[in-house]
Every structure is written in C-alpha cells, then in structure tokens.
C-alpha positions in Angstrom: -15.9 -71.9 52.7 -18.2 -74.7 52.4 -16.4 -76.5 50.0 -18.7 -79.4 49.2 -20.0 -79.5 45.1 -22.3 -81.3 44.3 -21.5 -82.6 41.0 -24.3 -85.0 40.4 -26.9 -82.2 41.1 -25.8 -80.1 37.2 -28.2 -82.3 35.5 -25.5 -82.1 32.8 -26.8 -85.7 31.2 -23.3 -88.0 30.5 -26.1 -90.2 30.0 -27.1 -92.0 26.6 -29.4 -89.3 25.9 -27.3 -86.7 25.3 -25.3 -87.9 22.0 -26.8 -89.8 19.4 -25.1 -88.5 15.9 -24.6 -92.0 14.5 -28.0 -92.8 14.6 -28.6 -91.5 10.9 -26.5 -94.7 9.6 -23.2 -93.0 9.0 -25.0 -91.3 5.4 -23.2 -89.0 3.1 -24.7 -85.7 2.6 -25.0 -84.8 -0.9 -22.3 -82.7 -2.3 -22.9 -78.8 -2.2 -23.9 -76.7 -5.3 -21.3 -75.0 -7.3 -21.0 -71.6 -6.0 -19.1 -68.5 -6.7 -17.9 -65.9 -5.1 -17.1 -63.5 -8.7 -20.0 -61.4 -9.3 -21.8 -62.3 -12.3 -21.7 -60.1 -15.8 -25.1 -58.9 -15.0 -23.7 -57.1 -12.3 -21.8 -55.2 -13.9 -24.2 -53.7 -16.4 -26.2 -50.3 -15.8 -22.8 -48.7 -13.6 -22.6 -45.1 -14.3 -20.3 -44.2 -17.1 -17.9 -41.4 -17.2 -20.6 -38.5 -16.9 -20.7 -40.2 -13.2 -17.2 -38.3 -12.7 -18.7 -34.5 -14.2 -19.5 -34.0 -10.6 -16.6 -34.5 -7.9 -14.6 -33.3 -10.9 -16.1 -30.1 -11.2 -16.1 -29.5 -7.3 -12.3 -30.4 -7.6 -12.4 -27.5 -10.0 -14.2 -25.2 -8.0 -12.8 -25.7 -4.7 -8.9 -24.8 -6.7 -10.2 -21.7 -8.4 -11.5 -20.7 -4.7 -8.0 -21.3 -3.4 -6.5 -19.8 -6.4 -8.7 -16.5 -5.7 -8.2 -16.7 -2.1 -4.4 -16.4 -2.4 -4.2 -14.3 -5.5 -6.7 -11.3 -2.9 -3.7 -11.6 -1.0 -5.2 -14.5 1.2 -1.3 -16.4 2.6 -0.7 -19.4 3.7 0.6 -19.7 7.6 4.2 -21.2 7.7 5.5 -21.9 11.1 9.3 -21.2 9.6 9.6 -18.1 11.7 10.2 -19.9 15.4 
C-alpha cells in the first residue's frame, strides 16, 4: 500500500474562485406568483355524464347473466369442504 495522497493534486479550488453568492448585493428576489394547486372550473367542464357508466354497467350485467346461465346448465362451483 502506497499510502501517500496527494491532496493538493484534486484541483478541488478552496480558492476565491469557487464561491462568490454575495456578489449580487444581498438583493431580494421578487415574491413568487400566486399559484394553485385546485384545478380550475374549466376543468371540470366537458367530463362524460352518466351515459359514460352505460358501458361497464352493462358488461357488469352481462358477465352475471353468463354466471347465472352457467350455474343454472348445471355449471358448480368447486368448494374445497370435502378434505
């Protein structure tokens, strides 16, 4: 193991260069816009009403009459009572 560092060789620039933030006088920025973050009524208009629901309503529908047939053809349900 070597174990010599060179610290002075990282170039890393503790100098006077590297920080200069109070150069700019110490000036206030300006205060920020009002913003926020509640969308606006405008958004809200053009949503899809209740005809939006006709559709994963009536595949609700569907998909319980096709149980409903299934089991009434004699179709059962596997209960794992028996063990």
């Amino acid at each position: 193991m070597g174990g010599a560092h060179a610290h002075e060789s990282h170039g890393h620039g503790h100098g006077a260069a590297g920080h200069d933030s109070h150069a700019h006088g110490g000036e206030i920025p300006p205060a920020p816009e009002v913003r926020s973050i509640t969308p606006s009524p405008e958004d809200f208009q053009g949503l899809p009403g209740a005809k939006a629901f006709a559709w994963p309503l009536l595949w609700m529908v569907l998909g319980f009459l096709g149980i409903v047939a299934l089991l009434a053809a004699g179709w059962s349900l596997h209960h794992m009572d028996a063990h």
